[in-house]
N, C-alpha and C positions, 0 to 999 in steps of 0.2 A: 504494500500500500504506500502510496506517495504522500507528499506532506501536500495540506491545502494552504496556498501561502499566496500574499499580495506580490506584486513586483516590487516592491521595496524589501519585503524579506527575504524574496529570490537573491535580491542585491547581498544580502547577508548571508544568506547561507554557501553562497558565491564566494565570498571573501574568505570565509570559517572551512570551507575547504580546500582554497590557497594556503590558507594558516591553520593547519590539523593538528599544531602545540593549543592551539584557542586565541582568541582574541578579548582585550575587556569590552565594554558598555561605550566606555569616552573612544579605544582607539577603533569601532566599529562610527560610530555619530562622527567623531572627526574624517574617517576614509567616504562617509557618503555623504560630508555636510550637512548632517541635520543635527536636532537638537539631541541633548542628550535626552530628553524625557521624550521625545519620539521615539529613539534607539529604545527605550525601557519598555514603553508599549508593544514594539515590534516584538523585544524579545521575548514579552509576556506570552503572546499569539506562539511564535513556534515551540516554547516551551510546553504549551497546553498540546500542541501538535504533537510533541514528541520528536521535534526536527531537530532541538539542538536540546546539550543540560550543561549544569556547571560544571566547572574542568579545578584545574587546580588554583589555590588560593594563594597572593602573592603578599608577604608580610613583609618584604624587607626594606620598603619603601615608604615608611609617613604609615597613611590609614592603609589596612589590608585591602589589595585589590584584588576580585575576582575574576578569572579568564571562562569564557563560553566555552564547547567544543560541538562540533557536529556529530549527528547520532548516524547510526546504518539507515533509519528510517530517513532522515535530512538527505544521504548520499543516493538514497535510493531516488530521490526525487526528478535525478539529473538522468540524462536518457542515456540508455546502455542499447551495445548490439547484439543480444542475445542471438536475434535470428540469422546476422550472416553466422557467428562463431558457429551456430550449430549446421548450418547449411553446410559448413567447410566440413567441419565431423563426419555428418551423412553422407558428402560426394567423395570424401577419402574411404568409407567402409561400404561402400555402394563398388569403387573403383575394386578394392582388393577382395571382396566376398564375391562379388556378382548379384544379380538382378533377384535372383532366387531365395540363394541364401541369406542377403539382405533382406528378405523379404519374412522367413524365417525366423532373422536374427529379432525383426520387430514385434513377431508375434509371441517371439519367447521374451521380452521385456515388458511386454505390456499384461501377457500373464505371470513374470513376476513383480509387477508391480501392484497387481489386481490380491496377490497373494499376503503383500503385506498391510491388504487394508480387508481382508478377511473380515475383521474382528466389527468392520462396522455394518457387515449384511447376516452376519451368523444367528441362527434362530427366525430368519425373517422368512413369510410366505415369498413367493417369485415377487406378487406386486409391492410388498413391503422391500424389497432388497431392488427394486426398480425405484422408488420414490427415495433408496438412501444412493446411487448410484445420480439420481439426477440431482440432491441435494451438495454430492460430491464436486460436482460438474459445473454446478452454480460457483461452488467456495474457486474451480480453478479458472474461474472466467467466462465458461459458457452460458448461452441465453438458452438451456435447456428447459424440457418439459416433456410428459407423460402427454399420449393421443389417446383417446378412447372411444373417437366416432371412427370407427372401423366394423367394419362387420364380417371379417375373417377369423375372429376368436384367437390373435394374437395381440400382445402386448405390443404397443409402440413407442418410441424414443423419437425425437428428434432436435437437433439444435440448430440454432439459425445462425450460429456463427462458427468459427472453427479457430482454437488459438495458437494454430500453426497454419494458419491458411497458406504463408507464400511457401512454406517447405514442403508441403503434402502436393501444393502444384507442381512443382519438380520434382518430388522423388512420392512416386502415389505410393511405392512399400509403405509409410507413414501409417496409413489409413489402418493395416496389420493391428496398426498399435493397437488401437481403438476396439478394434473388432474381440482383439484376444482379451483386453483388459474389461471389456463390459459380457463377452462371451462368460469368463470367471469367475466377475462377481454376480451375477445371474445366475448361472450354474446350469447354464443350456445356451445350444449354438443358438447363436444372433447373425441375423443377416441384413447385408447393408443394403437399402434400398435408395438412396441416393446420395450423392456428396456434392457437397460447396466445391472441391476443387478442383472436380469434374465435368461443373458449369452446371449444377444443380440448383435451385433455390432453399436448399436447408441439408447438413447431413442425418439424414433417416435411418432409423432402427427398427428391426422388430425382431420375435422372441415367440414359442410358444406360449398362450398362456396356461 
């Protein structure tokens, strides 16, 4: 989760990651010319955010001065490229496994990953370990949800977004993921009845029910 911050504390937390020793109160208001009791309100706000906390305390000057420092939550706010790094991963083990076994390799990750979340579908009817798999899906960024105007007496899935959309358009093995990890925790084959990066309008699931 990112920090919700004005452009004035963007200005700060910009400078607090220049200076990851920490910065005080006055040399944050002196670097963006504002007042100091501006600066104190700013740092009120990211403090509540959880973007920045207090750092180490400086005594050996007059009165104790305090230094700020930036939190992971503060650094997280700044944009990362997750999706080339992991694009390079994929086209490197796409290159040395092949089409196949890459394809394989993602279906055996996505049921071990369906394996270490066990613990939150076990004891649940099929529809109960559908509503905690789409609850899951929700927590990692999906616009999922359960269909039930179907008239085939199978359970449906569908999400209308996909959080690897531009990876799964070049390397569709991806999709493997998905299939093994919701095949898993369901605990019956699932089949995909359409995908976003297929040029579908939603990725589609279903399931016996």
């Amino acid at each position: 989760m990112v920090c919700n911050v004005t452009p004035r504390q963007l200005q700060i937390l910009e400078l607090l990651l220049k200076n990851r020793s920490g910065m005080t109160i006055d040399e944050i208001a002196e670097s963006l010319r504002i007042s100091r009791t501006a600066a104190l309100r700013h740092f009120s706000g990211l403090q509540q955010e959880g973007c920045i906390e207090e750092g180490s305390l400086d005594k050996t000057a007059g009165r104790p001065v305090r230094y700020y420092v930036i939190t992971e939550k503060g650094i997280n706010h700044f944009p990362k490229q997750y999706s080339w790094f992991s694009e390079i991963i994929l086209d490197q083990l796409k290159q040395q496994m092949g089409s196949k076994d890459f394809r394989h390799f993602m279906a055996g990750l996505g049921k071990k990953v369906a394996l270490s979340l066990q613990q939150k579908v076990a004891g649940k009817s099929k529809a109960g370990r559908l509503e905690a798999l789409v609850d899951m899906m929700q927590e990692l960024g999906y616009d999922a949800e359960i269909l039930t105007d179907f008239d085939d007496g199978r359970l449906h899935l569908q999400a209308r977004n996909c959080v690897y959309h531009d990876l799964a358009q070049k390397h569709s093995e991806v999709c493997e993921f998905d299939l093994a990890l919701i095949s898993t925790l369901l605990g019956d084959e699932v089949e995909q009845l359409e995908c976003l990066a297929k040029g579908g309008d939603i990725c589609g699931f279903c399931c016996r029910k």
